[in-house]
C-alpha positions as YAML, in Angstrom:
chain: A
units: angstrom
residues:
- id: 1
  name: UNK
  ca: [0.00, 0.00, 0.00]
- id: 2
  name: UNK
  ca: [3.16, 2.49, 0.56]
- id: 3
  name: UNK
  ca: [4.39, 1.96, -2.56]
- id: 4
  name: UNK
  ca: [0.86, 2.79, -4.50]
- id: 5
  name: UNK
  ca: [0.86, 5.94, -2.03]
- id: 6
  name: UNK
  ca: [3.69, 7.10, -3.06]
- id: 7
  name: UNK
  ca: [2.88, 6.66, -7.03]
- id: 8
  name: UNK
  ca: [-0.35, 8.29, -6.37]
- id: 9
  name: UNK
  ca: [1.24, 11.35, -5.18]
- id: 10
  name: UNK
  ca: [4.28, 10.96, -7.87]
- id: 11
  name: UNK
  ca: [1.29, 11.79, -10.05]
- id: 12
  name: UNK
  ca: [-0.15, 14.31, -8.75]
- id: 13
  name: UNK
  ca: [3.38, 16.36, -8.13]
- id: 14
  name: UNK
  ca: [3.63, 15.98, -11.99]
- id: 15
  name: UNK
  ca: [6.77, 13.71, -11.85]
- id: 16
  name: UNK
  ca: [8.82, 16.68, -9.83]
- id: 17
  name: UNK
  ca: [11.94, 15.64, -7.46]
- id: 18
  name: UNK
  ca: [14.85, 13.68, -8.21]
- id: 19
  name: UNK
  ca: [15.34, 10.07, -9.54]
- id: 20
  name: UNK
  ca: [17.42, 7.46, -7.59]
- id: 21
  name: UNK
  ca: [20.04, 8.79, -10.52]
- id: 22
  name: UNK
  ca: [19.93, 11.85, -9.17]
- id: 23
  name: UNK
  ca: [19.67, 14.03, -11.99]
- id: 24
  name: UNK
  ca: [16.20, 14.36, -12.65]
- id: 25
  name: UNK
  ca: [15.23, 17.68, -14.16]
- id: 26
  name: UNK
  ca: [11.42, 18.49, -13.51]
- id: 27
  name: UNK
  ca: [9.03, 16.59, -15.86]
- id: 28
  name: UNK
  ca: [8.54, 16.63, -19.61]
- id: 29
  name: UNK
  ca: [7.78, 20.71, -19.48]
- id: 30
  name: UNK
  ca: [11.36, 21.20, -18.54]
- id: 31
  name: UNK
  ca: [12.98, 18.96, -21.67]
- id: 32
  name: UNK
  ca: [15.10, 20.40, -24.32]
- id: 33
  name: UNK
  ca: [14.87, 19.59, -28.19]
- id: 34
  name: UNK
  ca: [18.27, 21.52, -28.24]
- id: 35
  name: UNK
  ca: [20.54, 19.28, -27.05]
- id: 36
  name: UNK
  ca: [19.14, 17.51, -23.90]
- id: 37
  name: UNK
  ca: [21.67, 19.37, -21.83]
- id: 38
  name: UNK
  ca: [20.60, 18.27, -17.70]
- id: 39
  name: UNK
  ca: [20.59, 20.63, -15.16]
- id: 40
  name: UNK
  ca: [24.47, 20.96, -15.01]
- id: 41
  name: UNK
  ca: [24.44, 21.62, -18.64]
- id: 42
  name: UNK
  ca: [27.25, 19.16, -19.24]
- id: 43
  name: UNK
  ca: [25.81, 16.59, -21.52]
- id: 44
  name: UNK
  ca: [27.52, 16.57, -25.05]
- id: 45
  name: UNK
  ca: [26.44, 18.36, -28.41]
- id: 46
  name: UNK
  ca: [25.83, 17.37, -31.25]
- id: 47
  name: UNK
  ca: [27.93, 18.44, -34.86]
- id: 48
  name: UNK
  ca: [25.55, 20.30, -37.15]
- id: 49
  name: UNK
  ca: [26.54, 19.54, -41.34]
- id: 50
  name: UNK
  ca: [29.04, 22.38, -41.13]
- id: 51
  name: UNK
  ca: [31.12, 21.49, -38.72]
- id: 52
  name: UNK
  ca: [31.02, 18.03, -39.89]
- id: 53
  name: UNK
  ca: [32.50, 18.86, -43.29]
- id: 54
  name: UNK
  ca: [34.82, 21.26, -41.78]
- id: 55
  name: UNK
  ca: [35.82, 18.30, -39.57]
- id: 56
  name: UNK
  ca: [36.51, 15.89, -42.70]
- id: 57
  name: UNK
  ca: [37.54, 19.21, -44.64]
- id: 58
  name: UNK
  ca: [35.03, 18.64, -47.48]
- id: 59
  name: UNK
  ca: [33.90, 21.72, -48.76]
- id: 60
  name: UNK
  ca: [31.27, 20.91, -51.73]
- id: 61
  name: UNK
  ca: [31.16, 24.83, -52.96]
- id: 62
  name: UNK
  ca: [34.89, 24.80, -53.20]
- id: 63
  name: UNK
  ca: [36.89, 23.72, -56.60]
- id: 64
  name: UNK
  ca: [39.15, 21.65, -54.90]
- id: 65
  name: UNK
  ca: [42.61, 24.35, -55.17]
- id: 66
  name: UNK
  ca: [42.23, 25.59, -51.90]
- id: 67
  name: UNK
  ca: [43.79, 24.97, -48.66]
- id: 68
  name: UNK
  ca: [42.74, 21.42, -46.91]
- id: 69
  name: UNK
  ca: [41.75, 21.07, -43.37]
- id: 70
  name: UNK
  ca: [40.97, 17.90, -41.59]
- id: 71
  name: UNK
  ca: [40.87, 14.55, -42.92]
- id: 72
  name: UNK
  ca: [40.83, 15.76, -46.65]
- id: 73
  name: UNK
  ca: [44.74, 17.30, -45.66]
- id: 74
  name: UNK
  ca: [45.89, 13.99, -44.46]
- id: 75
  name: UNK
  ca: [44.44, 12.39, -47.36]
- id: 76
  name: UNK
  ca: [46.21, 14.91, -49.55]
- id: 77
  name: UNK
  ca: [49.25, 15.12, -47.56]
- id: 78
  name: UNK
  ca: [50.88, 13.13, -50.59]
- id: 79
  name: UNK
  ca: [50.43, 16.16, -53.34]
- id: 80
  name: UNK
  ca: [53.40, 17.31, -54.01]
- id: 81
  name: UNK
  ca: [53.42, 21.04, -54.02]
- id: 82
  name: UNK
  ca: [54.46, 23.31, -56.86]
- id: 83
  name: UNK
  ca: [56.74, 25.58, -54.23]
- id: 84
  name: UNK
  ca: [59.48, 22.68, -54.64]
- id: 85
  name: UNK
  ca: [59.82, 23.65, -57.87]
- id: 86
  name: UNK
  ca: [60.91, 27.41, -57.93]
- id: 87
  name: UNK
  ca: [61.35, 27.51, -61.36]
- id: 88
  name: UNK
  ca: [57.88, 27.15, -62.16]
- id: 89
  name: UNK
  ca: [56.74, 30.27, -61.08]
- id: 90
  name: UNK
  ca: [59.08, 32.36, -62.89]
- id: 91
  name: UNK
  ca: [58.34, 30.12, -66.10]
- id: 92
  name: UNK
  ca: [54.55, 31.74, -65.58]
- id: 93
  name: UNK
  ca: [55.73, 35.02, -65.13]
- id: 94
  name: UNK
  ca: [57.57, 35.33, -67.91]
- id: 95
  name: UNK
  ca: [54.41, 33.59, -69.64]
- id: 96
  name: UNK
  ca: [52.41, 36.66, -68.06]
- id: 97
  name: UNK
  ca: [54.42, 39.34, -69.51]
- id: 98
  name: UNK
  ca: [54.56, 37.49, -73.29]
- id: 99
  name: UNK
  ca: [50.98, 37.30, -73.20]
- id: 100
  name: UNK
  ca: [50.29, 40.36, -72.84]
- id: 101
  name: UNK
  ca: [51.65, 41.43, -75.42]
- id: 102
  name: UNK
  ca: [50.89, 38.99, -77.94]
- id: 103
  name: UNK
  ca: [47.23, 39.28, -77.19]
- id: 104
  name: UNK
  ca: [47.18, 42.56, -77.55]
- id: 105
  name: UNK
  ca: [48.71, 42.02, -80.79]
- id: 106
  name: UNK
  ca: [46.47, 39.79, -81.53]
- id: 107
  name: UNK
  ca: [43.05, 41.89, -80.60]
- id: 108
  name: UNK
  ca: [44.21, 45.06, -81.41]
- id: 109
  name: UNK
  ca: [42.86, 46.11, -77.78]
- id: 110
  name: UNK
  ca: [44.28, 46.99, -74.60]
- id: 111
  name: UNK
  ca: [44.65, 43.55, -73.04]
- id: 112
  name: UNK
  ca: [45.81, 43.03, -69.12]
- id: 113
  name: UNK
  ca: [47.15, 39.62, -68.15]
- id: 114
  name: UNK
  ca: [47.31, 38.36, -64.29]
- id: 115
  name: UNK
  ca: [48.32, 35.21, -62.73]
- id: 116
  name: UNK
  ca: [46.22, 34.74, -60.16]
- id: 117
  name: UNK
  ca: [47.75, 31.29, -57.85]
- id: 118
  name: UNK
  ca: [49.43, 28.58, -58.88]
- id: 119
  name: UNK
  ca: [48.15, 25.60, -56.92]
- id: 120
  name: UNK
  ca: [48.77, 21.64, -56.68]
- id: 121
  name: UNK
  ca: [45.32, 19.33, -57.42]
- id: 122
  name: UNK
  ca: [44.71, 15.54, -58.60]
- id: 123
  name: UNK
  ca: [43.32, 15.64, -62.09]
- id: 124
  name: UNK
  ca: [40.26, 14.02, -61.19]
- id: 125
  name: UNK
  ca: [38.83, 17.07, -58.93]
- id: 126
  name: UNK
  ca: [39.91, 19.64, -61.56]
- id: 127
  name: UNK
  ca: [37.40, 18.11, -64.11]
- id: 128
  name: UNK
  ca: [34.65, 18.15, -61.77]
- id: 129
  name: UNK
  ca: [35.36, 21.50, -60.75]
- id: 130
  name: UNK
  ca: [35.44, 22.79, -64.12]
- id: 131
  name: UNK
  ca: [32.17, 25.33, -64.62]
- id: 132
  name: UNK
  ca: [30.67, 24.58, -67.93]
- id: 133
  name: UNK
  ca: [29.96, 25.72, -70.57]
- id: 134
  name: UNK
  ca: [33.59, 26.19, -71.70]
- id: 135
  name: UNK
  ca: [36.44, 24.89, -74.09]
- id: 136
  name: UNK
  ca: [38.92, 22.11, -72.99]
- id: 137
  name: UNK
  ca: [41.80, 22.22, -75.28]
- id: 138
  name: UNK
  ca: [44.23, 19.43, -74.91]
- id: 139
  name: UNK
  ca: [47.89, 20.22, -76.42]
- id: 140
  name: UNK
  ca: [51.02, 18.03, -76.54]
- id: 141
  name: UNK
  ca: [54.07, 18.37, -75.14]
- id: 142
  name: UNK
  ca: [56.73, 17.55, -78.10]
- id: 143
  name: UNK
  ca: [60.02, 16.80, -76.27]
- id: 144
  name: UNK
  ca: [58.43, 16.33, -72.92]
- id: 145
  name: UNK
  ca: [56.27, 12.96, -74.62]
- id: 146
  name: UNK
  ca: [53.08, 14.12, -73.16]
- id: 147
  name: UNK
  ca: [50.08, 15.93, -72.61]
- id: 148
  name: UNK
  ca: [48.61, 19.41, -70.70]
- id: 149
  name: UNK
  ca: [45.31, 21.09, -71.09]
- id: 150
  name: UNK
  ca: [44.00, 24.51, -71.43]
- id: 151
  name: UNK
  ca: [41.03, 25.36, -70.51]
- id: 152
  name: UNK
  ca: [38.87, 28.95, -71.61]
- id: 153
  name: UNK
  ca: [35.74, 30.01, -69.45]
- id: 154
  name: UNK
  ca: [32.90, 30.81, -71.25]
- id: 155
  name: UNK
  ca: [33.20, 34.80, -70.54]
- id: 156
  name: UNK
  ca: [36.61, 34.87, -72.08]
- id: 157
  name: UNK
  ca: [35.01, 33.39, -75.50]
- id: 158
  name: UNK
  ca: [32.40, 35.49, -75.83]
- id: 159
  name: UNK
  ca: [35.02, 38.38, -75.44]
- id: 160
  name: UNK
  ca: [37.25, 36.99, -77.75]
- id: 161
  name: UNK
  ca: [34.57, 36.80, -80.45]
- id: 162
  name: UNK
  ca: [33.05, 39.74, -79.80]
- id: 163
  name: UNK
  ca: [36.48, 41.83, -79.80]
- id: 164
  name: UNK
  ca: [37.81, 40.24, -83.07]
- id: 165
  name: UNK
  ca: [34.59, 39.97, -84.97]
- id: 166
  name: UNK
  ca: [34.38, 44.01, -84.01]
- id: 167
  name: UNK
  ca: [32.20, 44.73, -80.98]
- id: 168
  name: UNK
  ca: [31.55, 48.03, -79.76]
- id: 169
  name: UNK
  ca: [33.43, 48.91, -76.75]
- id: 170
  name: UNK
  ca: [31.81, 49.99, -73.43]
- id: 171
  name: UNK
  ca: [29.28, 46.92, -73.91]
- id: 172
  name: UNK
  ca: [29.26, 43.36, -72.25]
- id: 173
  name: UNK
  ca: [29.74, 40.57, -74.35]
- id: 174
  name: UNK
  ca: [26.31, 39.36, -74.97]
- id: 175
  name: UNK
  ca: [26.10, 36.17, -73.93]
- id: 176
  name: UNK
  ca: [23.72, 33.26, -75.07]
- id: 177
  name: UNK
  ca: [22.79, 30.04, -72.91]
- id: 178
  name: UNK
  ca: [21.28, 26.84, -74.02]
- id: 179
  name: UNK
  ca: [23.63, 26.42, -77.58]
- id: 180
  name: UNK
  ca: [27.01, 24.92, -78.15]
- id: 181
  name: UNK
  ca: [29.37, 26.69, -79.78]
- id: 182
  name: UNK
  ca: [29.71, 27.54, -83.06]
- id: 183
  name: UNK
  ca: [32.36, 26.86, -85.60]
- id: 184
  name: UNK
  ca: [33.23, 30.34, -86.07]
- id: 185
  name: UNK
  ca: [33.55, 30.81, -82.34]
- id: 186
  name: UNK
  ca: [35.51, 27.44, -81.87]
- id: 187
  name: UNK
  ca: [37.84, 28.87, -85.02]
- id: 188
  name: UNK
  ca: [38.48, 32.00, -83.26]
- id: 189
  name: UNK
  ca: [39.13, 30.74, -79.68]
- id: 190
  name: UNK
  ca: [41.64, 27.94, -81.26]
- id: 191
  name: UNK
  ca: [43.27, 31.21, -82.82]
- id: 192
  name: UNK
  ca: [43.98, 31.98, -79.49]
- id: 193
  name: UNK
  ca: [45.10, 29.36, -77.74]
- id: 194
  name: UNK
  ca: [47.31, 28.87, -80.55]
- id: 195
  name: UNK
  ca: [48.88, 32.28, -79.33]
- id: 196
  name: UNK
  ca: [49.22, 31.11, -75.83]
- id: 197
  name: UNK
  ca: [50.94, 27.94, -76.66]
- id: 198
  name: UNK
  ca: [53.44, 29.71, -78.43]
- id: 199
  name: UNK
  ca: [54.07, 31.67, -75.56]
- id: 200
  name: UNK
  ca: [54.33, 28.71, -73.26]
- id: 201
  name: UNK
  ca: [56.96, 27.74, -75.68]
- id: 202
  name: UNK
  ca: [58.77, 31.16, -75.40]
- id: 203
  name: UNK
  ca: [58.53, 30.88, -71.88]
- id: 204
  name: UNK
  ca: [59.93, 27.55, -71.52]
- id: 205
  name: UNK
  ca: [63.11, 28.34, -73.81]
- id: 206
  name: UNK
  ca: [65.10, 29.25, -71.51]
- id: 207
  name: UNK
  ca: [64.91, 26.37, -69.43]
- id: 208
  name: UNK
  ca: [64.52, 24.02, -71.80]
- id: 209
  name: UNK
  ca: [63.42, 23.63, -75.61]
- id: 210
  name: UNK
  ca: [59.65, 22.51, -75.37]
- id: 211
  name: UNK
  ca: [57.40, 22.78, -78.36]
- id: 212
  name: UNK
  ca: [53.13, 23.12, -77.47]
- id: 213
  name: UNK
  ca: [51.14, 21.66, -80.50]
- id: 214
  name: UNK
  ca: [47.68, 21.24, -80.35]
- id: 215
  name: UNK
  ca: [45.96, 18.21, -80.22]
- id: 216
  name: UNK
  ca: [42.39, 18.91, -80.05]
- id: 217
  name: UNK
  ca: [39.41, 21.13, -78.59]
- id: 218
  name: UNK
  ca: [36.62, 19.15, -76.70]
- id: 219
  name: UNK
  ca: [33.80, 20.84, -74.45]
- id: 220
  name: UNK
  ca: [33.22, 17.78, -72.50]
- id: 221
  name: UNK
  ca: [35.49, 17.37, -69.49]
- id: 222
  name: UNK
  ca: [35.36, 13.47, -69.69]
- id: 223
  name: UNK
  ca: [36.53, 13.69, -73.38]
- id: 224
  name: UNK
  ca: [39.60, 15.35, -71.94]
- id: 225
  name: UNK
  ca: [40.95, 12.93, -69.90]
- id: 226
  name: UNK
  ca: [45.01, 13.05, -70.54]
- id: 227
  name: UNK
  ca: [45.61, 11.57, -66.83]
- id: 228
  name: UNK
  ca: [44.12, 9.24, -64.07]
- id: 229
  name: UNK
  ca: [41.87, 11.17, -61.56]
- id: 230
  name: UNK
  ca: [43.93, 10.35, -58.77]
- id: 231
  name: UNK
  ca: [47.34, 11.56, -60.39]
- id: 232
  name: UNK
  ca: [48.51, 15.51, -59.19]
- id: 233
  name: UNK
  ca: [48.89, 18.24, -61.53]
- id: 234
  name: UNK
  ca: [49.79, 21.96, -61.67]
- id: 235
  name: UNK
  ca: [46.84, 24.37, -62.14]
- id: 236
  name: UNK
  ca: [47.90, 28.12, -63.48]
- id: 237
  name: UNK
  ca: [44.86, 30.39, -63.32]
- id: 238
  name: UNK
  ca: [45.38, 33.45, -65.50]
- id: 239
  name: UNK
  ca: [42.85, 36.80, -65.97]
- id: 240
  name: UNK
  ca: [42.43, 38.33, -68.83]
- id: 241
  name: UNK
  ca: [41.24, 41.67, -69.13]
- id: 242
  name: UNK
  ca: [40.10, 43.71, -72.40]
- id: 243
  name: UNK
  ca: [38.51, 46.96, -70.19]
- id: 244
  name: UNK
  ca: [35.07, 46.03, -69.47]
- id: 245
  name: UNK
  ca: [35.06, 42.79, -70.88]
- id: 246
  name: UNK
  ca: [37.29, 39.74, -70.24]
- id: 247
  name: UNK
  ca: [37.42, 36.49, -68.74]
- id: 248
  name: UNK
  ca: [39.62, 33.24, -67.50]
- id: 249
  name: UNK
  ca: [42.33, 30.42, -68.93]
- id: 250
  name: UNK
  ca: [43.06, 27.44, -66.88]
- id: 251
  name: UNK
  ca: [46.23, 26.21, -67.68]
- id: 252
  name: UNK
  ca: [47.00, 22.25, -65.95]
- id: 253
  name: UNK
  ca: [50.38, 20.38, -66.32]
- id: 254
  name: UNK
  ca: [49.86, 16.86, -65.12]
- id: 255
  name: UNK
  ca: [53.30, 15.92, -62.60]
- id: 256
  name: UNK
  ca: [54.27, 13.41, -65.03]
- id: 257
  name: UNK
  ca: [54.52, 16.12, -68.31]
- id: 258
  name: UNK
  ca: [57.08, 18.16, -65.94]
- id: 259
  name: UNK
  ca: [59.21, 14.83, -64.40]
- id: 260
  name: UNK
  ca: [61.58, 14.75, -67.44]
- id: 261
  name: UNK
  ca: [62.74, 18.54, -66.61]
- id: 262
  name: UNK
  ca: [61.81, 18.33, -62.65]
- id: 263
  name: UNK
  ca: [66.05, 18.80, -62.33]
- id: 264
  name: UNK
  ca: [65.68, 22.52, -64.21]
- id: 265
  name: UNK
  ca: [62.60, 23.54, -62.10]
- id: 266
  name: UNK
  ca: [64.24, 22.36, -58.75]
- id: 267
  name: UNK
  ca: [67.35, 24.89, -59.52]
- id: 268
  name: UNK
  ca: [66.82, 28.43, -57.63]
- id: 269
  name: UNK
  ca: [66.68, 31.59, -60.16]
- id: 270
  name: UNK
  ca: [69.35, 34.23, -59.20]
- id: 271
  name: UNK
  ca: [69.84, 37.20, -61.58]
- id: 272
  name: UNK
  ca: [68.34, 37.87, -64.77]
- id: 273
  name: UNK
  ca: [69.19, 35.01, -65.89]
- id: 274
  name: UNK
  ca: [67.28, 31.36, -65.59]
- id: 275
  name: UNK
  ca: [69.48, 29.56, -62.93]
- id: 276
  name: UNK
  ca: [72.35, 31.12, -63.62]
- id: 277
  name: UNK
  ca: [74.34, 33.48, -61.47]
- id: 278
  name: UNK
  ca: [76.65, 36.13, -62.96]
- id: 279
  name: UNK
  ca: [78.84, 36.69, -60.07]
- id: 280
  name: UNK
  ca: [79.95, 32.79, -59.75]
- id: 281
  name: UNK
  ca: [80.73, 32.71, -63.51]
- id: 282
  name: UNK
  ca: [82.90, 36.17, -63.34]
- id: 283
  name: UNK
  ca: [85.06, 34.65, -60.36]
- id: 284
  name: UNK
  ca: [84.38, 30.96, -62.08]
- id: 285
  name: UNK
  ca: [86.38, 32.71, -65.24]
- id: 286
  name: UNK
  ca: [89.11, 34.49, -63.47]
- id: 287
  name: UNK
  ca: [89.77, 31.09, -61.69]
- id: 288
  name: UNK
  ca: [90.19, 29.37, -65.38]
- id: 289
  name: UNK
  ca: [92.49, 32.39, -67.03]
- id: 290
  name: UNK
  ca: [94.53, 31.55, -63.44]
- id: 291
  name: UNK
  ca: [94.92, 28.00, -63.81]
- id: 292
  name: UNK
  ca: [97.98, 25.99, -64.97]
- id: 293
  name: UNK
  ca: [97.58, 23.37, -67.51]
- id: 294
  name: UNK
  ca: [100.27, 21.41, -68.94]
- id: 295
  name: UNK
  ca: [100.55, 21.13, -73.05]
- id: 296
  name: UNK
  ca: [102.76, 18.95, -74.42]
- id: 297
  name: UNK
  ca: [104.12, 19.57, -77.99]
- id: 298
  name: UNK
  ca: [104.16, 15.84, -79.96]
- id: 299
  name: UNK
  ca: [107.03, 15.82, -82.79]
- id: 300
  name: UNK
  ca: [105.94, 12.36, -84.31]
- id: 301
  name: UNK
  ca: [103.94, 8.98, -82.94]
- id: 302
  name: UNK
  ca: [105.23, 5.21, -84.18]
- id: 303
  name: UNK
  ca: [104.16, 2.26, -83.25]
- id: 304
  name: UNK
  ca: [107.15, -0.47, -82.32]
- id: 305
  name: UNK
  ca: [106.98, -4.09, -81.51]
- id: 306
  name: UNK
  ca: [107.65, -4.72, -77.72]
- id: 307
  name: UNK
  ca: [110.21, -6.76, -77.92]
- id: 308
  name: UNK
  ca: [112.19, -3.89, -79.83]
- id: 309
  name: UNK
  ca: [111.30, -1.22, -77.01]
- id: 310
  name: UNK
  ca: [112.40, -3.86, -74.38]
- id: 311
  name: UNK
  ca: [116.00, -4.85, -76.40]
- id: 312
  name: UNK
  ca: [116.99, -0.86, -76.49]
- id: 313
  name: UNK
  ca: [119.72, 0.04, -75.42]
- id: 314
  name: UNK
  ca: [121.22, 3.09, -74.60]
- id: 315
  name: UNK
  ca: [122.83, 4.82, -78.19]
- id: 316
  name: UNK
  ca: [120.31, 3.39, -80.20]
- id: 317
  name: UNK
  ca: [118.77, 6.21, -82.95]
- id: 318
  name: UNK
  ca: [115.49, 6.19, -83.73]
- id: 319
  name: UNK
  ca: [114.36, 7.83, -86.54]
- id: 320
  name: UNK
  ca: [111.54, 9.98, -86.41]
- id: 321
  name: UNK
  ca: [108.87, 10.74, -89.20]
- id: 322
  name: UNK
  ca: [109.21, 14.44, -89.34]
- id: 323
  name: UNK
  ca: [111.08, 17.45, -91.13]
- id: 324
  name: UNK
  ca: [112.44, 20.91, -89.67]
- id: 325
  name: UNK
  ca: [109.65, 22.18, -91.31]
- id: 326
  name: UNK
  ca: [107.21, 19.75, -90.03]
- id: 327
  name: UNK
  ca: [103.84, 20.71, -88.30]
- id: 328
  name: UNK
  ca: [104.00, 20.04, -84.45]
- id: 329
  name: UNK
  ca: [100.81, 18.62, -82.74]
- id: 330
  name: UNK
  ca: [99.95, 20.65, -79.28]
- id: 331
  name: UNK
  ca: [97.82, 18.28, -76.44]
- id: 332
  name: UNK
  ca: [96.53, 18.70, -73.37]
- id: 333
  name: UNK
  ca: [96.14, 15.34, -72.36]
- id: 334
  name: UNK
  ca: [94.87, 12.67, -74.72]
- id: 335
  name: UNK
  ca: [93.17, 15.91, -76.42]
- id: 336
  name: UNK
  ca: [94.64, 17.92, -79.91]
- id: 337
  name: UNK
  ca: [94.55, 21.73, -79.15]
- id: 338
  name: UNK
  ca: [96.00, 22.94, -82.28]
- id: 339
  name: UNK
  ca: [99.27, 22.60, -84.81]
- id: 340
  name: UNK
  ca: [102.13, 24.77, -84.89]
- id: 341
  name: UNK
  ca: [106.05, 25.35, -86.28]
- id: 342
  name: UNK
  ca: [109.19, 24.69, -83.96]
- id: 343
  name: UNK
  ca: [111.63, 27.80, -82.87]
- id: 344
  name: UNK
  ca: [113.37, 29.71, -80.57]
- id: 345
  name: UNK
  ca: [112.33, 32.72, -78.70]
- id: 346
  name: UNK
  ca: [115.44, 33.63, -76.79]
- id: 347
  name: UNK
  ca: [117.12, 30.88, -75.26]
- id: 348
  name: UNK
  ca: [113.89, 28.10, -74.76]
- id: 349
  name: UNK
  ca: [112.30, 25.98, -77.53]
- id: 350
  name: UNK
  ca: [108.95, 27.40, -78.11]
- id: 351
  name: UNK
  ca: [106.04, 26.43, -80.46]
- id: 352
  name: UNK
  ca: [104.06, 29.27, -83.03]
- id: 353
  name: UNK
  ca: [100.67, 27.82, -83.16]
- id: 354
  name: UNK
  ca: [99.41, 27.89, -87.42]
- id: 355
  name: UNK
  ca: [96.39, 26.35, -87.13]
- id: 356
  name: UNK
  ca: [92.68, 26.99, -84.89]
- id: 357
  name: UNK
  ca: [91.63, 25.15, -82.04]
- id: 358
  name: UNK
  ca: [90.57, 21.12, -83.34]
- id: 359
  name: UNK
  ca: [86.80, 20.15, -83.03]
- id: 360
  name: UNK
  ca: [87.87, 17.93, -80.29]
- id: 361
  name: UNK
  ca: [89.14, 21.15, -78.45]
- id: 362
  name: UNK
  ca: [85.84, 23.00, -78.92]
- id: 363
  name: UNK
  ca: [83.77, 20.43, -77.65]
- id: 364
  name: UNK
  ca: [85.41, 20.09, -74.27]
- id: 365
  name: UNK
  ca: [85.69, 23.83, -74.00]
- id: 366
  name: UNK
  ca: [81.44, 23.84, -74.48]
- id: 367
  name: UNK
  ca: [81.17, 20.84, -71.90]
- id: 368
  name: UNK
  ca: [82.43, 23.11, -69.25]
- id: 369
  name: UNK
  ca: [80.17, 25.55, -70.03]
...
């Protein structure tokens, strides 16, 4: 009978006091959707979507070039990054400055070229990132034995076109959705890229003799597949501006179009020059005039039998294949320098070289170089 007492007046109290727990908070008025938090507040939260994704460092309104965070950053920890490769970035800048003048050249209009970042991304997220409509030119690498691709927003053709085919200026490039592109548009835009492959060439000399040929325009990412999704590449954002109207060029180098010259663009870029610093050569070239090199002067060569070398004697004459007036061979080692005519310059034999420096001479002289 105590016990259905005190349930009776459990009920009537409308569940208030505490539970053998001990942390009873007052009845279902005084529970909250929020959280559940008891009355010291301390139970645990839980992750809205946000944080979650900042947590794994997925970011779905992101185009995959920006910093990682969480997971996603150990996942990507592998990438290599283009800062190892210092050359790279002055390879682009020179691009920059070529580009704009050659475009301007080639519109006839003031045209202002910007690299906006140079960043590291697997293939596979750059052709989901890539905002379509737009043209996916994919251009070959002659000496390097593989591909890149270039890619041209859909603002930047419609500025193109309308700049070449005449457009008055002050006015947006108008702009039509819903249609591919046309032939003349695709002719005039492959005009251009032409233009900016032969700067990348230009800006590549330097460093190393690369040709850019191109291989084909597509407008549908998965037709432009030069690499596996999961293999890194360089992506080179560039602005273009024509005054009011203008647009963007994505340029990506897979890692494996850039690993047969990765020794050029690991070398640091001192001067004006593309790894090259003036200073060392000057003192490199003072060191050289300084050095001493023995040259011997060769009168005449035979070839003898051994056992005649070993039974000479000493008085024995041999008799040599050459003339007072006879050329004299001059060697610095086991190579020719030159030819010249015996004398005397005050008391010491000397040698009056009649003849330029041998093939053989000017070859090792370059290798040094």
């Amino acid at each position: 009978m105590a016990d259905e007492n005190d349930q009776a007046q459990w009920g009537a109290e409308g569940g208030g006091g505490v539970n053998e727990f001990g942390d009873f908070s007052g009845g279902m008025a005084g529970w909250d959707d929020g959280g559940g938090a008891g009355a010291d507040g301390a139970s645990e939260r839980i992750l809205n979507q946000d944080e979650i994704d900042s947590l794994l460092g997925f970011d779905l309104s992101g185009d995959g070039s920006e910093d990682r965070t969480g997971i996603r950053a150990i996942i990507n920890s592998a990438l290599v990054s283009y800062e190892r490769l210092p050359m790279l970035e002055i390879v682009f800048d020179r691009l920059v400055r070529l580009m704009t003048t050659s475009l301007r050249n080639f519109t006839s209009d003031n045209v202002e070229v910007s690299l906006d970042n140079i960043s590291s991304i697997r293939f596979g997220d750059y052709l989901n990132s890539i905002p379509l409509p737009a043209i996916l030119a994919v251009f070959r690498a002659e000496e390097l034995d593989n591909y890149g691709l270039l890619t041209v927003d859909s603002n930047l053709i419609y500025s193109i076109v309308d700049v070449l085919l005449g457009g008055r200026r002050g006015t947006a490039a108008m702009r039509i959705e819903g249609r591919p592109y046309t032939t003349i548009e695709r002719v005039l835009v492959q005009r251009m890229i032409e233009v900016v492959l032969h700067d990348l060439k230009s800006a590549f000399e330097p460093l190393h003799p690369v040709a850019f040929s191109l291989d084909r325009l597509e407008t549908n990412p998965r037709f432009a597949a030069i690499a596996r999704p999961a293999n890194a590449a360089i992506l080179v954002k560039l602005r273009i501006d024509m005054e009011d109207r203008g647009g963007r060029i994505e340029l990506l180098l897979p890692y494996a179009t850039l690993e047969p010259i990765r020794k050029m663009l690991l070398q640091q870029f001192m001067g004006e020059k593309f790894g090259r610093d003036n200073i060392w050569e000057g003192h490199l070239a003072t060191e050289l005039w300084t050095t001493q090199m023995e040259v011997r002067a060769v009168l005449d060569e035979q070839q003898l039998p051994l056992s005649r070398v070993l039974n000479m004697q000493v008085g024995d004459t041999l008799m040599l294949n050459a003339t007072p007036d006879s050329l004299v061979e001059l060697r610095a080692g086991a190579i020719p320098l030159t030819r010249g005519r015996m004398g005397r310059r005050n008391h010491s034999i000397a040698i009056r070289a009649e003849a330029p420096l041998t093939p053989a001479a000017k070859k090792a002289v370059q290798k040094l170089k």
